[in-house]
N, C-alpha and C positions, 0 to 999 in steps of 0.2 A: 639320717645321722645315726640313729641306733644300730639298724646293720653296720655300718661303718664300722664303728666304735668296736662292734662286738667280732667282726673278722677283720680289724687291722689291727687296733690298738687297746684288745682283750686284757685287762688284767685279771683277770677271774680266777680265786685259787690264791693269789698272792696276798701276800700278809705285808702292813707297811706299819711304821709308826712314826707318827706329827708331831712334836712337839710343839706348844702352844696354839692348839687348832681350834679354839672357840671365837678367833677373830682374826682381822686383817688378812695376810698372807695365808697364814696357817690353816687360816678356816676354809677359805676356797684352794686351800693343796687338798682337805681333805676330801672335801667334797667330790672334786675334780677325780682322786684316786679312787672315790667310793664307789663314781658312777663307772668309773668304767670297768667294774666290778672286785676290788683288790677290798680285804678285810683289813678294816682300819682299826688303831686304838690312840688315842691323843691324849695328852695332858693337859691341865688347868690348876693352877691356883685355887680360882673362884671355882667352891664346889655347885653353887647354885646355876651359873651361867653354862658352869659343863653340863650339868644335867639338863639343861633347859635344849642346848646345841644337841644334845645325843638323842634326846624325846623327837626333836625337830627332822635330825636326817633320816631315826626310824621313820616316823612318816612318811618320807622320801622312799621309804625301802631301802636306806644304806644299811652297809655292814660296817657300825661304825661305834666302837668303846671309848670308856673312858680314865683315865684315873687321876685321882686328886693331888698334884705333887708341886713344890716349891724348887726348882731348880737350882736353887744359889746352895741348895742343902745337900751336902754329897749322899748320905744317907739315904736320901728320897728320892736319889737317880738311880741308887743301889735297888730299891723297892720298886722302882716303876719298872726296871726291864727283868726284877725277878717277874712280875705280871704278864708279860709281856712275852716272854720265853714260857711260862706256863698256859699262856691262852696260845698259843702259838705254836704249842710242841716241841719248842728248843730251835724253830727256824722262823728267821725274819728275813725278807725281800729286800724290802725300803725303808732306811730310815732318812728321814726330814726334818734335819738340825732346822728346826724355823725359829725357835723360843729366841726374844730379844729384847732390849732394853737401850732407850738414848737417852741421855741427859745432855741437852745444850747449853753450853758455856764456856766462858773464855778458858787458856790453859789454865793463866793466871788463879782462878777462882776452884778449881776442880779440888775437892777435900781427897782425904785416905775413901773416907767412905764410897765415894763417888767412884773412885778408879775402882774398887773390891767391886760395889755393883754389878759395872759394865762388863769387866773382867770377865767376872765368875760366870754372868746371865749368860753374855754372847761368845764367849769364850771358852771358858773352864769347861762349862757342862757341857758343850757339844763335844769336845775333847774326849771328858771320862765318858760320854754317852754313846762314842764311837770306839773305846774299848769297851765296852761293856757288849755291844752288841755285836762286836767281831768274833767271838765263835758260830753265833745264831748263825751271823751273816756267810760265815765261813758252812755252815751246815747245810743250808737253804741252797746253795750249791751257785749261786745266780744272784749276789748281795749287791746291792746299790746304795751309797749314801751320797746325799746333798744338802750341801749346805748352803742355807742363804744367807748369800753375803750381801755387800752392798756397794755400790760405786765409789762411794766414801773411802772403798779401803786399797782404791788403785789412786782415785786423784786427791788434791787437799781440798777441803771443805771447813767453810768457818765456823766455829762455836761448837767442833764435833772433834778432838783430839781424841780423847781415849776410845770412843766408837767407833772413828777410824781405824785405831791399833790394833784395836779390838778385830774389825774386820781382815785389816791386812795381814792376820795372824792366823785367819780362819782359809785364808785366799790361800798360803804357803801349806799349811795341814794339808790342804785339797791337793797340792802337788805331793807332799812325801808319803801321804796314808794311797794315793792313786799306785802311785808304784811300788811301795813297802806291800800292801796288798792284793797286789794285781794277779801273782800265785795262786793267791788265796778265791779266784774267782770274782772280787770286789771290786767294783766299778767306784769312783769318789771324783764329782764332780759339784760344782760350786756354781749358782745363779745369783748374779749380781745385781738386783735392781737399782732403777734409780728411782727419784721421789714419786710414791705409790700414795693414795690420799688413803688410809687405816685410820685406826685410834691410837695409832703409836702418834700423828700428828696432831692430835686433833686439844691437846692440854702441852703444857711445857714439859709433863715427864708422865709417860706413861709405861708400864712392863707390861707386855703382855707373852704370858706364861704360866 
């Protein structure tokens, strides 16, 4: 499997960044990118768990950073890919809209807060975080973005409106940023799962980001 890995599907040399990679999805995108040698950098929230997750893949022997940022904050998507362009030399590979947020409940029930939430976590920020990283991507010569969506945001699913919209907004990006950037060398492609067992299930509302 190691030969494999290292004469088929080498990433060695590339530079990628995960959003929300201390758990669920994100965590085994990074690890998954790490091993098959692509230089990672993720973000978290929780500065204790990130560093606990980056001590852990060193061991692993990954190539894999971190930095401490709150998503829902424009500011601190501003500061995480100035990092990211400086550890990177101004060229990014991969980036990996993973960072998300569900809250389940009726439509009826959904506050302002609630919609801003979802919005911002699984929406907005992959948005600004895929202009922000479009000259990198544009430099890097070979840019890929993906975002993970979710089945939610193709069929209806109950107790999940705004997550859905959320989704099916990210589904639509993936088609106009694929051919608005296709020039540009940027590949933008969308992975939909469907119910994956994480810690985004595992309480009534969890963010992991």
């Amino acid at each position: 499997m190691s030969d494999f890995r290292e004469q088929r599907w080498s990433l060695k040399g590339m530079t990628a960044l995960v959003t929300g990679g201390t758990k669920g999805i994100g965590y085994a995108v990074v690890e998954e990118l790490a091993a098959f040698g692509a230089i990672v950098h993720t973000c978290s929230r929780n500065e204790t768990e990130l560093n606990q997750r980056i001590q852990e893949w060193k061991s692993k022997g990954l190539q894999v950073s971190g930095s401490v940022c709150d998503l829902k904050i424009r500011a601190q998507r501003e500061k995480l890919m100035e990092t990211v362009s400086s550890q990177f030399d101004g060229k990014l590979n991969i980036l990996i809209n993973n960072a998300g947020t569900f809250i389940p409940k009726e439509t009826t029930e959904f506050t302002e807060e609630d919609f801003s939430t979802v919005m911002t976590t699984n929406f907005e920020s992959a948005y600004h975080l895929s202009q922000l990283a479009h000259p990198l991507l544009k430099s890097a010569g070979n840019g890929n973005i993906i975002f993970i969506s979710s089945v939610a945001g193709v069929i209806a699913i109950p107790m999940c409106s705004i997550y859905a919209s959320s989704k099916g907004a990210m589904n639509q990006l993936t088609k106009n940023l694929a051919c608005e950037w296709a020039k540009d060398k940027i590949r933008v492609n969308t992975v939909a799962p469907w119910v994956i067992r994480t810690p985004l299930l595992d309480t009534v509302e969890v963010q992991f980001y």
